[in-house]
N, CA, C, O and CB atoms as a CASP TS submission, in Angstrom:
PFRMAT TS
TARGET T0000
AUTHOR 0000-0000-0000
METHOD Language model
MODEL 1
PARENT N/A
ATOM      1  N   UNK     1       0.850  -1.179   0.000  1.00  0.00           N
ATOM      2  CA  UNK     1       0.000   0.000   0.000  1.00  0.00           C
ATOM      3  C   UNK     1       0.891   1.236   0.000  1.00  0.00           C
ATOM      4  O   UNK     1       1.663   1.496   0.924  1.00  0.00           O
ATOM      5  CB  UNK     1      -0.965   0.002   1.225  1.00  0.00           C
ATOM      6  N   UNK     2       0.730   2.027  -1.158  1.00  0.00           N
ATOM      7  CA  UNK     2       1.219   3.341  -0.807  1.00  0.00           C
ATOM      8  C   UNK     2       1.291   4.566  -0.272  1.00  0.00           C
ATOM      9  O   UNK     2       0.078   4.776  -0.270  1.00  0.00           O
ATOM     10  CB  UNK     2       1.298   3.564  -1.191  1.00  0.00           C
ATOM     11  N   UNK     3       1.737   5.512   0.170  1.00  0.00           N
ATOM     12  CA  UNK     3       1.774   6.665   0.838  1.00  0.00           C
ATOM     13  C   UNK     3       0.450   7.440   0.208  1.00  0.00           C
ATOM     14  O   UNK     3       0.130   7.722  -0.947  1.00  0.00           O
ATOM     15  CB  UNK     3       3.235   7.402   0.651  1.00  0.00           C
ATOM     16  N   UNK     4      -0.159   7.649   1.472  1.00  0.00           N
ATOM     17  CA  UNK     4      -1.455   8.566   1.489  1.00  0.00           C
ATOM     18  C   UNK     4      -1.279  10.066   0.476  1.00  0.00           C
ATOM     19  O   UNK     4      -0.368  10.761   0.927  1.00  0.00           O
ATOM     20  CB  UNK     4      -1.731   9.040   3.274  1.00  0.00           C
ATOM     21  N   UNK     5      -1.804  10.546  -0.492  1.00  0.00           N
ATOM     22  CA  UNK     5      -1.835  11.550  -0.976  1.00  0.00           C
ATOM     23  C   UNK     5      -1.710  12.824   0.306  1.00  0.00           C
ATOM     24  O   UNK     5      -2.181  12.594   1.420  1.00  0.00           O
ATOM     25  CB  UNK     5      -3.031  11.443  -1.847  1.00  0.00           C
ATOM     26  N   UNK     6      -1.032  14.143  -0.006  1.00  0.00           N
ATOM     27  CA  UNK     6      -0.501  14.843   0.685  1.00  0.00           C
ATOM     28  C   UNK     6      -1.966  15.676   1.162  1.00  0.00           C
ATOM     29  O   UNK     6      -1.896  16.531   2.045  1.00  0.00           O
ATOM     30  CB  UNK     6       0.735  15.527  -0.037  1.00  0.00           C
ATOM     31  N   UNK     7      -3.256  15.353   0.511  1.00  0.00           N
ATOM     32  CA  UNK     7      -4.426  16.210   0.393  1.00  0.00           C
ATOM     33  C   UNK     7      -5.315  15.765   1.325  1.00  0.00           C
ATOM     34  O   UNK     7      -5.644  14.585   1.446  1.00  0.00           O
ATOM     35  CB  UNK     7      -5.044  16.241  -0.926  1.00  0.00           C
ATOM     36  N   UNK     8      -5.931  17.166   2.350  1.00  0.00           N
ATOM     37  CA  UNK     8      -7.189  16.466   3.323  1.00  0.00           C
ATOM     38  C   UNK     8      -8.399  17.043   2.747  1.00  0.00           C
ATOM     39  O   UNK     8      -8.592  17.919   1.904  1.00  0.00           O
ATOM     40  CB  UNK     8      -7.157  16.867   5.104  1.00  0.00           C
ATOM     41  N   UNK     9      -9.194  16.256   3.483  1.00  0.00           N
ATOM     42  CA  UNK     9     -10.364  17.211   3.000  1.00  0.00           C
ATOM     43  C   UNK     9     -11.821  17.080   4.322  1.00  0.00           C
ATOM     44  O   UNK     9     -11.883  16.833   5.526  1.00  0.00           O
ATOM     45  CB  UNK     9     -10.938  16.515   1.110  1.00  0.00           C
ATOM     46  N   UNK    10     -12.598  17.340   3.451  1.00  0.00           N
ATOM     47  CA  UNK    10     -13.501  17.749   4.845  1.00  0.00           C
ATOM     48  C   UNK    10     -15.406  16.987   3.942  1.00  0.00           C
ATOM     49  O   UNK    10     -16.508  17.455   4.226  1.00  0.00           O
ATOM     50  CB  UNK    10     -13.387  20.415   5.270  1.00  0.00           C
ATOM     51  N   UNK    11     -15.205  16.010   3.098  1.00  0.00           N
ATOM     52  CA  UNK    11     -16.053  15.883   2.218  1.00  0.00           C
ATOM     53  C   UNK    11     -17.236  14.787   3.189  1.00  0.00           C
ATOM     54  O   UNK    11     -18.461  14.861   3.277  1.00  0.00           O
ATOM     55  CB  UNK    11     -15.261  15.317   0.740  1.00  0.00           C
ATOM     56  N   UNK    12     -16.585  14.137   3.605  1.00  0.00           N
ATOM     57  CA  UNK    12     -17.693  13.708   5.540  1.00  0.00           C
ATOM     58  C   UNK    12     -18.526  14.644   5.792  1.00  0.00           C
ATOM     59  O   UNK    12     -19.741  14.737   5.613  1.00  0.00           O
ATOM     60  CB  UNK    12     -16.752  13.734   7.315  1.00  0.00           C
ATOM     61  N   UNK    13     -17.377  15.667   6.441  1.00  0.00           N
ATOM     62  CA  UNK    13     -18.231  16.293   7.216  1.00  0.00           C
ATOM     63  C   UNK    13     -18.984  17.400   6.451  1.00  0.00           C
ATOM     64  O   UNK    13     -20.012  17.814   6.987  1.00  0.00           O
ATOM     65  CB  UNK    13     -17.531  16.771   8.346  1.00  0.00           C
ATOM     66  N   UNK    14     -18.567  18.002   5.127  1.00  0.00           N
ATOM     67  CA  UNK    14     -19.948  18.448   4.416  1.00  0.00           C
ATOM     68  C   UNK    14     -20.996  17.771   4.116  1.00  0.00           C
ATOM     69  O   UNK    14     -22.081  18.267   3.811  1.00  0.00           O
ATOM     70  CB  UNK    14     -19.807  18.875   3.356  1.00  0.00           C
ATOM     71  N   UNK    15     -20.634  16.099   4.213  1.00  0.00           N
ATOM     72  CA  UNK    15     -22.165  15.659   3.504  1.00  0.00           C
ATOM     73  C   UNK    15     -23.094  15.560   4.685  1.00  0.00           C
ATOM     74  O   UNK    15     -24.318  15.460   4.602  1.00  0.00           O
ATOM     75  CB  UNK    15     -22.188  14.025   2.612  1.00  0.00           C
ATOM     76  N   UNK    16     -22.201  15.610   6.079  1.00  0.00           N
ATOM     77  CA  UNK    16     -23.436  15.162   7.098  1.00  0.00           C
ATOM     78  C   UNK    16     -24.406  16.702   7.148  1.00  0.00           C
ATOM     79  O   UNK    16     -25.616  16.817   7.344  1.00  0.00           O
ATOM     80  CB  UNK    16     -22.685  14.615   9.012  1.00  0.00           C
ATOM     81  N   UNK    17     -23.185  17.974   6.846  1.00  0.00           N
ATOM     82  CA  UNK    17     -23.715  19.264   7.389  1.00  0.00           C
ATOM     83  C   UNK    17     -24.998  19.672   6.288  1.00  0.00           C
ATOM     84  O   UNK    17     -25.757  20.633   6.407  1.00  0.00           O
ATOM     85  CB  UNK    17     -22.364  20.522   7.455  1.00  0.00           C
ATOM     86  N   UNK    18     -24.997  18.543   5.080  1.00  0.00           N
ATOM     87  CA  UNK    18     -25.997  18.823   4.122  1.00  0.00           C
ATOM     88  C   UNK    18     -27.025  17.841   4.377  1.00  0.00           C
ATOM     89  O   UNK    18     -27.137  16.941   3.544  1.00  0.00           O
ATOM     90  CB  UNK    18     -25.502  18.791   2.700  1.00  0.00           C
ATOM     91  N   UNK    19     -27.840  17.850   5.436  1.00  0.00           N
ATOM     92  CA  UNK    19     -28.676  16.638   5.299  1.00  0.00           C
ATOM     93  C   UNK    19     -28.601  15.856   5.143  1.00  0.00           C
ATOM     94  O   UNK    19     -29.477  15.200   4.580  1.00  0.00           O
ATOM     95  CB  UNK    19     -29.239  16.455   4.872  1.00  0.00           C
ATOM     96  N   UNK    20     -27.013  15.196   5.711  1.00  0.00           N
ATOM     97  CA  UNK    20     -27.223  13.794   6.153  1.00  0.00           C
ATOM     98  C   UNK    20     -26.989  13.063   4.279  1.00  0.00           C
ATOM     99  O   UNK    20     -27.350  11.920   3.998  1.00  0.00           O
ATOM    100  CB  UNK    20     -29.188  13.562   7.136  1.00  0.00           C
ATOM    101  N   UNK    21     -26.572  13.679   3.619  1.00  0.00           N
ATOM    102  CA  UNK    21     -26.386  13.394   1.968  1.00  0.00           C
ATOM    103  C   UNK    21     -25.484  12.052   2.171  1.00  0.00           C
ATOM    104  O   UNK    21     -24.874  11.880   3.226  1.00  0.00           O
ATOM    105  CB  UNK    21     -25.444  14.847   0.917  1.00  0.00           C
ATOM    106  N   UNK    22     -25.428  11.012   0.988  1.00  0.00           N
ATOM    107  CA  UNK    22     -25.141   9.935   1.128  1.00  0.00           C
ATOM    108  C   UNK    22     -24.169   9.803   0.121  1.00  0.00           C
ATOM    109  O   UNK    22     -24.365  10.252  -1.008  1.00  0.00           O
ATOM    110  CB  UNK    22     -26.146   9.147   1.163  1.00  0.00           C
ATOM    111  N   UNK    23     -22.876   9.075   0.524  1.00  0.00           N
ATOM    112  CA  UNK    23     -22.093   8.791  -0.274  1.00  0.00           C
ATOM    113  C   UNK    23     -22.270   8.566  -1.909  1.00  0.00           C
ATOM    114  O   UNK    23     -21.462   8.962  -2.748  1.00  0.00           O
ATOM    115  CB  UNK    23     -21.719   7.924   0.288  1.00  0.00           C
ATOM    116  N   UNK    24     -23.184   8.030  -2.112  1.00  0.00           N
ATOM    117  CA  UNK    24     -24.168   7.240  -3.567  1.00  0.00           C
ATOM    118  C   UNK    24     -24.489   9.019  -4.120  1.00  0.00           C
ATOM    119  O   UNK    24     -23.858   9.426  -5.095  1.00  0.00           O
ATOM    120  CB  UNK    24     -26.314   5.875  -2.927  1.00  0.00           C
ATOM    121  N   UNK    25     -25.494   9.958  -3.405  1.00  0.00           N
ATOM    122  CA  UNK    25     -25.819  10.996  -3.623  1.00  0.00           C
ATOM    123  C   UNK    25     -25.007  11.850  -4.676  1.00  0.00           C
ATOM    124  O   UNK    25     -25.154  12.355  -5.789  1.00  0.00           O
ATOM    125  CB  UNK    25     -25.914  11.426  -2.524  1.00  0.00           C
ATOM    126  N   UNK    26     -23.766  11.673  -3.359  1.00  0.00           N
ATOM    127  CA  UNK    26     -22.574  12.415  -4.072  1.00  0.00           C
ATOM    128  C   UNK    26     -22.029  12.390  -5.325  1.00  0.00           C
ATOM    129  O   UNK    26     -21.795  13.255  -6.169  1.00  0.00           O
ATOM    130  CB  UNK    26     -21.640  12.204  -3.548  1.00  0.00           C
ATOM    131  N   UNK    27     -21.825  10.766  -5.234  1.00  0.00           N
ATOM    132  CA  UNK    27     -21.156  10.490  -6.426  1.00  0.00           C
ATOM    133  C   UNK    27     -21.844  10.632  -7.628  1.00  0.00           C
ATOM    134  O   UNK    27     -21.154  10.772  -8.637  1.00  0.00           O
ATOM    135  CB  UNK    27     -20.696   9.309  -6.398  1.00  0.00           C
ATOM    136  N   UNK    28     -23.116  10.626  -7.742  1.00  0.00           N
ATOM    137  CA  UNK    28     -24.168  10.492  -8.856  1.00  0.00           C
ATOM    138  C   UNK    28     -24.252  12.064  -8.979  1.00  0.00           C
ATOM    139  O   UNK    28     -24.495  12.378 -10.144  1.00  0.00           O
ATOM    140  CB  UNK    28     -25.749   9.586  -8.453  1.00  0.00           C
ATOM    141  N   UNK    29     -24.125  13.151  -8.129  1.00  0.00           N
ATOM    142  CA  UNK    29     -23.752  14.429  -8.347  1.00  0.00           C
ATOM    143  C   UNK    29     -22.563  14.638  -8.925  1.00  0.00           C
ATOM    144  O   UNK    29     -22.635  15.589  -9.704  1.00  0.00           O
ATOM    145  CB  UNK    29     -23.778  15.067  -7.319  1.00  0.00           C
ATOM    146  N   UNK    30     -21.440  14.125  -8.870  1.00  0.00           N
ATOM    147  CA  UNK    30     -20.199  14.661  -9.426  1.00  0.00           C
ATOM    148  C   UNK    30     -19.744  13.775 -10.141  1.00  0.00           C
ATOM    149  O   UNK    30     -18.519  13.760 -10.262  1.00  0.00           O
ATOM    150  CB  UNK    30     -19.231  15.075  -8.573  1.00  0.00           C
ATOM    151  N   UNK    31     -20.497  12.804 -10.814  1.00  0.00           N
ATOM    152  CA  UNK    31     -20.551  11.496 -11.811  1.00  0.00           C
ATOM    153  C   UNK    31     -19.448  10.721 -11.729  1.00  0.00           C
ATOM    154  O   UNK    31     -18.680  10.483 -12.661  1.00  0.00           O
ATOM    155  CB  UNK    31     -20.666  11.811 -13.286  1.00  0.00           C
ATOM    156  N   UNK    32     -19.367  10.338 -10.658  1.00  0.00           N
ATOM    157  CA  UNK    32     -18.476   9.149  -9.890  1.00  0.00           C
ATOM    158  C   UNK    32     -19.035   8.182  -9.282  1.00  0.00           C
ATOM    159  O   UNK    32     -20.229   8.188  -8.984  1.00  0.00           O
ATOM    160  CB  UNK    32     -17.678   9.561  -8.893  1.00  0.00           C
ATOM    161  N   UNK    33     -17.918   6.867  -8.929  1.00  0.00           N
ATOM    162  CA  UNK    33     -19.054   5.934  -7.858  1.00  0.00           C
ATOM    163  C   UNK    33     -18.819   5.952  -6.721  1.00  0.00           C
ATOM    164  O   UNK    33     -17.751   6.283  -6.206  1.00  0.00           O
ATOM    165  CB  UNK    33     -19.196   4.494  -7.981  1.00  0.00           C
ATOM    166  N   UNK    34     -19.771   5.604  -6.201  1.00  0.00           N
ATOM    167  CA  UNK    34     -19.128   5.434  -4.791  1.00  0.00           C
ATOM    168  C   UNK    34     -18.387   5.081  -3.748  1.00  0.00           C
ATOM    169  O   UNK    34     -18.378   5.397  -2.559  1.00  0.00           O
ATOM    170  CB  UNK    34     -19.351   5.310  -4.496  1.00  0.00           C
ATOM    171  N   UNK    35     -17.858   4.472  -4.319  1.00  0.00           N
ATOM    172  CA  UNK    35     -16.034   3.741  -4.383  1.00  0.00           C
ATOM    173  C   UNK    35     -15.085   4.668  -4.342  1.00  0.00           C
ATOM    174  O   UNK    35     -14.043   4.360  -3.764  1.00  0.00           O
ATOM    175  CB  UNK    35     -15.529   2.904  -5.831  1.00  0.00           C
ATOM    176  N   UNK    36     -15.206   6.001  -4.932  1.00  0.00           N
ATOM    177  CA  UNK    36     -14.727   6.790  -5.470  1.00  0.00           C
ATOM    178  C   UNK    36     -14.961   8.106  -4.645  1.00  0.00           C
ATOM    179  O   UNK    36     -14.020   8.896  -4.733  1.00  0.00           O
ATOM    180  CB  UNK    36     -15.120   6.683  -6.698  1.00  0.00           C
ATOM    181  N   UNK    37     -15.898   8.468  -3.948  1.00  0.00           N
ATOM    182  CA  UNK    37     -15.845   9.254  -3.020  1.00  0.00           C
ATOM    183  C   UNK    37     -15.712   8.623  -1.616  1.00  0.00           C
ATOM    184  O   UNK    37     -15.453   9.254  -0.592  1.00  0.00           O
ATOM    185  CB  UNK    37     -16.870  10.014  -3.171  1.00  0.00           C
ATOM    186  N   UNK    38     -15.901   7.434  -1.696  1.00  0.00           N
ATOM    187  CA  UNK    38     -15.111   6.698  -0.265  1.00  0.00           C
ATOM    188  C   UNK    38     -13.713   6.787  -0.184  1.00  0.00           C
ATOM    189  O   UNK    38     -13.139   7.116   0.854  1.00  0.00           O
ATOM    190  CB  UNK    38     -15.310   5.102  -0.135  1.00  0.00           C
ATOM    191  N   UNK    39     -13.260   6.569  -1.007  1.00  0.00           N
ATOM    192  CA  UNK    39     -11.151   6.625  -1.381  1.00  0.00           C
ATOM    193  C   UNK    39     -10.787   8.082  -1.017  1.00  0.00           C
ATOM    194  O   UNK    39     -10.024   8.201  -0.059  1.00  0.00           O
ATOM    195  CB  UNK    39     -10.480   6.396  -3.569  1.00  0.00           C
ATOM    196  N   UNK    40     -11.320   9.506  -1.789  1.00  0.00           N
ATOM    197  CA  UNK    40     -11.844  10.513  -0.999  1.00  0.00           C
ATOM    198  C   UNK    40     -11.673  11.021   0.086  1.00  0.00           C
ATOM    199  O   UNK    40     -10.818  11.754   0.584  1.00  0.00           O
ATOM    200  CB  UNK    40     -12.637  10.401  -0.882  1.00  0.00           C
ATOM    201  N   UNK    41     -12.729  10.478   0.459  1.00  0.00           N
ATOM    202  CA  UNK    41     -12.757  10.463   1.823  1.00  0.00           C
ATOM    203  C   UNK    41     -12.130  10.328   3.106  1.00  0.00           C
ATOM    204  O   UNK    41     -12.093  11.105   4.060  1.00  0.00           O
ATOM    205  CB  UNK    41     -13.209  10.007   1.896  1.00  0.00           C
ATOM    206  N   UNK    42     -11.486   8.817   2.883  1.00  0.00           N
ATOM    207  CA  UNK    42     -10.624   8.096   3.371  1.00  0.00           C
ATOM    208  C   UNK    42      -9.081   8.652   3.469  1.00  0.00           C
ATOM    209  O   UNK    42      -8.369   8.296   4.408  1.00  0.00           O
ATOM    210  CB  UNK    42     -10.768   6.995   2.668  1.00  0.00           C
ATOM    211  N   UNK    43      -8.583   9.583   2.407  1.00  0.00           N
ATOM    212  CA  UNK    43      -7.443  10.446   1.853  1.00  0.00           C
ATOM    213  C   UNK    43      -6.469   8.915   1.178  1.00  0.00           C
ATOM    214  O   UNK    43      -5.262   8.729   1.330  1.00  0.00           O
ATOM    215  CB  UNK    43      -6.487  11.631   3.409  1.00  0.00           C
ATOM    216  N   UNK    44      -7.316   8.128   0.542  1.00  0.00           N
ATOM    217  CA  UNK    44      -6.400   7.309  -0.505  1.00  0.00           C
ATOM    218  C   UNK    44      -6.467   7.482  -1.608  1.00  0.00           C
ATOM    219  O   UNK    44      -5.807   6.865  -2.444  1.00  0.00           O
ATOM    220  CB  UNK    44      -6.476   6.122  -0.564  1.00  0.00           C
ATOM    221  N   UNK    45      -7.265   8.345  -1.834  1.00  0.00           N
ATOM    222  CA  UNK    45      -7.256   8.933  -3.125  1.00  0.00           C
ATOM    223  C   UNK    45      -7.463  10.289  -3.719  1.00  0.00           C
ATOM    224  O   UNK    45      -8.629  10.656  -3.574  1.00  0.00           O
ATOM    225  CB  UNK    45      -7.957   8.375  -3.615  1.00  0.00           C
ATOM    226  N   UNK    46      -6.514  11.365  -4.497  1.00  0.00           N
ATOM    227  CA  UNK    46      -6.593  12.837  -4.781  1.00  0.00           C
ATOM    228  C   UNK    46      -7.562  12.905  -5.912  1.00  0.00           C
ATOM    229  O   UNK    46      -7.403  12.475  -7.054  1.00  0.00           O
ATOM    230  CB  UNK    46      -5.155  13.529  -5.159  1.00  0.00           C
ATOM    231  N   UNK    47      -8.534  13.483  -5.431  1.00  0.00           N
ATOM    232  CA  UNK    47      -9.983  14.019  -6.695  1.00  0.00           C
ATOM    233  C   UNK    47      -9.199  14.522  -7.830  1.00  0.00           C
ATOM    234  O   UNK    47      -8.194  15.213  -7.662  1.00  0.00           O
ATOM    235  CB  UNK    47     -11.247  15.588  -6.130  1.00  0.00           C
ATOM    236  N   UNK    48      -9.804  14.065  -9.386  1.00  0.00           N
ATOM    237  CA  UNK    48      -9.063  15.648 -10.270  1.00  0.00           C
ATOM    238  C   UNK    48      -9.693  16.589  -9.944  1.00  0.00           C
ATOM    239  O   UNK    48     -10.613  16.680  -9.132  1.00  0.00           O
ATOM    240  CB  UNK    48      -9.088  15.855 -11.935  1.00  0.00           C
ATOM    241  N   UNK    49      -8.886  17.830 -10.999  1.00  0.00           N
ATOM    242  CA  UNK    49      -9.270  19.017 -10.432  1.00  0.00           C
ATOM    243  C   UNK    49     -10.831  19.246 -10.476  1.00  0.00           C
ATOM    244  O   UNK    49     -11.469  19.929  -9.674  1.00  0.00           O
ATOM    245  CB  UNK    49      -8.537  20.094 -11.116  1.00  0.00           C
ATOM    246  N   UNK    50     -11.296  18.599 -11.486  1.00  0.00           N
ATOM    247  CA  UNK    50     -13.118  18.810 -12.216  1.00  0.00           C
ATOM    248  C   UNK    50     -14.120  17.960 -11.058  1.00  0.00           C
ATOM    249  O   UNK    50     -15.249  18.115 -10.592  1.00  0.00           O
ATOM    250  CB  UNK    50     -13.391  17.734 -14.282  1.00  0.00           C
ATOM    251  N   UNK    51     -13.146  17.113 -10.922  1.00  0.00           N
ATOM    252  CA  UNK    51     -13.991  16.439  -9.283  1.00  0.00           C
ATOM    253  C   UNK    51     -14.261  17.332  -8.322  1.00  0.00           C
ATOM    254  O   UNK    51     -15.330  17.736  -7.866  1.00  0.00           O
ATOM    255  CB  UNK    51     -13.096  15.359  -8.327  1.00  0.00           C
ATOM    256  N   UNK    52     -12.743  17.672  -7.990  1.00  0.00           N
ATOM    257  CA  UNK    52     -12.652  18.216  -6.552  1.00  0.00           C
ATOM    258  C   UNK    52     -13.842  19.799  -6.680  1.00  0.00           C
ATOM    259  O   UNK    52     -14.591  20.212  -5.795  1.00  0.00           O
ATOM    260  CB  UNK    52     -10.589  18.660  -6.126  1.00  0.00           C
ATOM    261  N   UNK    53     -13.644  20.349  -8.003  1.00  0.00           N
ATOM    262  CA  UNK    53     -14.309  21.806  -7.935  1.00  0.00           C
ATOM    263  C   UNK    53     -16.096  21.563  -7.883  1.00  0.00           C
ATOM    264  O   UNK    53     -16.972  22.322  -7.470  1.00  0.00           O
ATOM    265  CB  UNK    53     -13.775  22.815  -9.535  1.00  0.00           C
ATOM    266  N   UNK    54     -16.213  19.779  -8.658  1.00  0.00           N
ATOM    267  CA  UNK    54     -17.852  19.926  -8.836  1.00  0.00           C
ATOM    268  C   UNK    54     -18.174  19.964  -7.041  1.00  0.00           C
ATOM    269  O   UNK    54     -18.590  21.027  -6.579  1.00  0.00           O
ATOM    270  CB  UNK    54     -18.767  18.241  -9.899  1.00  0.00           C
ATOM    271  N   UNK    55     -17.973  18.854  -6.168  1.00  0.00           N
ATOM    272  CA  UNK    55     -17.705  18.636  -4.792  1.00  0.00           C
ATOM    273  C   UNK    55     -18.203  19.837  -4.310  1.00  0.00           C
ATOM    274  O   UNK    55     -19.317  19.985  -3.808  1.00  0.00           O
ATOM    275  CB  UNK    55     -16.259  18.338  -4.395  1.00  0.00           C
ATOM    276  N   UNK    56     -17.175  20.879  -4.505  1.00  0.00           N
ATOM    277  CA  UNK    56     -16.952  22.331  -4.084  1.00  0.00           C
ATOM    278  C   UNK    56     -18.600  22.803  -3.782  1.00  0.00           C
ATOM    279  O   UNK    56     -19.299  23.005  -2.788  1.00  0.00           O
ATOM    280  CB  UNK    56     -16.073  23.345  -5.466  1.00  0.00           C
ATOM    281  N   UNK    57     -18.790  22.853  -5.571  1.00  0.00           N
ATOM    282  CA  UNK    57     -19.894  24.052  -6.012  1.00  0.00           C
ATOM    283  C   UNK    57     -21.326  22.458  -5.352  1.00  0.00           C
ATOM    284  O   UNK    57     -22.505  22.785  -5.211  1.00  0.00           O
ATOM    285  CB  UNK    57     -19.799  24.802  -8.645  1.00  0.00           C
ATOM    286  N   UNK    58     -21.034  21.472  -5.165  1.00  0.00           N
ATOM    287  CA  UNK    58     -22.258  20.735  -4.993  1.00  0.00           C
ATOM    288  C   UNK    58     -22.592  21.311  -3.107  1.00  0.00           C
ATOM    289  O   UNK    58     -23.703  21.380  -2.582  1.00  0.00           O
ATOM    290  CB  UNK    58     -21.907  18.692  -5.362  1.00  0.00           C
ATOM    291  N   UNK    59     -21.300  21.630  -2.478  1.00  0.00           N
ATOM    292  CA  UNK    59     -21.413  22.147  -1.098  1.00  0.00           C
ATOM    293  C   UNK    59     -21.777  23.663  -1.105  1.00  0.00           C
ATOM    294  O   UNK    59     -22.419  24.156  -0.177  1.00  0.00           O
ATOM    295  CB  UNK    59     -20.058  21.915  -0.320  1.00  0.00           C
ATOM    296  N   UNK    60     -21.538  24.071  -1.706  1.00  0.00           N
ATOM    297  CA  UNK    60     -21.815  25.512  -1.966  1.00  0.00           C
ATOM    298  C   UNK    60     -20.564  25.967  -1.355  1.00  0.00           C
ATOM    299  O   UNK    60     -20.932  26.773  -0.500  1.00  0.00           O
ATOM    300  CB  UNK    60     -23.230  26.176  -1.320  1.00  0.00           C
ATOM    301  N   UNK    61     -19.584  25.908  -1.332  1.00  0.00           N
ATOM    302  CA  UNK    61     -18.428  26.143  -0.610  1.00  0.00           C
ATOM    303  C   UNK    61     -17.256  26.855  -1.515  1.00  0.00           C
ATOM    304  O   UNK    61     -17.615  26.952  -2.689  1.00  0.00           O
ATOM    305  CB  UNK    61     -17.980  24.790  -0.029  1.00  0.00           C
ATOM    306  N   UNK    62     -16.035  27.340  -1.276  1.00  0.00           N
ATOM    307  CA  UNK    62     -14.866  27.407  -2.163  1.00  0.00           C
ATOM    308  C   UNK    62     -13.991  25.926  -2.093  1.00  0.00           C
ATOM    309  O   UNK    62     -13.998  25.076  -1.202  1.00  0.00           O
ATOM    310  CB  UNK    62     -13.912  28.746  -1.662  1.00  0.00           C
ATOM    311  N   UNK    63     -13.418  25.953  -3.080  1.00  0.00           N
ATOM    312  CA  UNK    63     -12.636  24.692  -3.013  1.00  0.00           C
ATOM    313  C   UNK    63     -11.610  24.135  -1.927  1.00  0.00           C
ATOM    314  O   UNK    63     -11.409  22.959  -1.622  1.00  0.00           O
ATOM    315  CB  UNK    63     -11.970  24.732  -4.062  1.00  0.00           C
ATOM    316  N   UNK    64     -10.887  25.539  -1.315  1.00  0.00           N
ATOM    317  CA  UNK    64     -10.108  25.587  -0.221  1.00  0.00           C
ATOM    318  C   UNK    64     -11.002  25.010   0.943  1.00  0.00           C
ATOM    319  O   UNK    64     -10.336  24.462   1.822  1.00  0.00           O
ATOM    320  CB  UNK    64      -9.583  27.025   0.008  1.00  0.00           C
ATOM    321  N   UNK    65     -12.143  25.013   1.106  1.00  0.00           N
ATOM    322  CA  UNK    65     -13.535  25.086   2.137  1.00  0.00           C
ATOM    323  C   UNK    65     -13.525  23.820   1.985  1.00  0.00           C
ATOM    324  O   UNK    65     -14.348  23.389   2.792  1.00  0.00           O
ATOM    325  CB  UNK    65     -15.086  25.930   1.778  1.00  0.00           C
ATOM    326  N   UNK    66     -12.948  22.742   1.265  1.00  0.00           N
ATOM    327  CA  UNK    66     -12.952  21.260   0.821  1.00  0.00           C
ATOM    328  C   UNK    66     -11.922  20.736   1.065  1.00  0.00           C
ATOM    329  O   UNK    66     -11.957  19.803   1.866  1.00  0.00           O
ATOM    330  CB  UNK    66     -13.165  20.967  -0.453  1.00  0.00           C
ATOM    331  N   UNK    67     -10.795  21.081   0.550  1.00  0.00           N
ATOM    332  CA  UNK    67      -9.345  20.723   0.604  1.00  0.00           C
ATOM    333  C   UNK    67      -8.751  20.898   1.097  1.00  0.00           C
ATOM    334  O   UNK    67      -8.992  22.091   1.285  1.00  0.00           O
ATOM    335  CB  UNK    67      -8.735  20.822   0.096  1.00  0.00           C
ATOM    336  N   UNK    68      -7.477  20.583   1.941  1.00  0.00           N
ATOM    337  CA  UNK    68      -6.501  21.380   2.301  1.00  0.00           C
ATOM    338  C   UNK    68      -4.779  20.752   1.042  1.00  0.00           C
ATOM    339  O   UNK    68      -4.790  20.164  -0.040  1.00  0.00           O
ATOM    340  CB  UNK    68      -6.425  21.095   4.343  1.00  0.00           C
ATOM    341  N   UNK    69      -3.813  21.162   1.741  1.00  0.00           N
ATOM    342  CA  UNK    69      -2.756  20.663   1.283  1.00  0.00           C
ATOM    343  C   UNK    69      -2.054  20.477   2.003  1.00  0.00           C
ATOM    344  O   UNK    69      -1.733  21.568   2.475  1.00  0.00           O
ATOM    345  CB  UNK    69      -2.277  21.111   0.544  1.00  0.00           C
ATOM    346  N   UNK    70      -1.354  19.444   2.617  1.00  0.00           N
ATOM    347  CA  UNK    70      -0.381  18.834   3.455  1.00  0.00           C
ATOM    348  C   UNK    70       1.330  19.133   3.072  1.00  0.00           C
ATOM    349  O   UNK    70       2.186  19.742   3.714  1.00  0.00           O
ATOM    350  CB  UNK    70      -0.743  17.273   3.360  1.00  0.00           C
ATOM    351  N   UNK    71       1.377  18.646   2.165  1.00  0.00           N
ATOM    352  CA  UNK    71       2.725  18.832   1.897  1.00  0.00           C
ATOM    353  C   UNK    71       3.311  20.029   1.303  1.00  0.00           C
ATOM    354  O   UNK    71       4.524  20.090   1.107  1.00  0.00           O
ATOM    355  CB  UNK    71       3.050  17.916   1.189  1.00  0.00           C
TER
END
């Protein structure tokens, strides 16, 4: 298993702060599966950029408001 991407994010805790929104939700919003915002989630996997920004605008948030950067 390799080293965790350097990127956090906060995509949990926007979906609970949106009504409790469901992993499945998400992904069918930002046309991914749900596999795919679990990895995400988890920080085993870095969104592209068109991911990470739909995410963004699906929270109503800025992208920074999603992401951070670690390294």
């Amino acid at each position: 298993m390799g080293k965790p991407p350097p990127i956090t994010n906060r995509v949990r805790e926007l979906r609970e702060e949106h009504g409790q929104m469901s992993q499945s939700a998400l992904a069918k919003e930002i046309g991914v599966t749900r596999q795919t915002v679990i990895a995400i989630e988890q920080g085993r996997y870095s969104p592209s950029l068109e991911s990470a920004f739909k995410i963004s605008r699906v929270f109503g948030v800025g992208i920074e408001d999603v992401f951070g950067w670690v390294g």
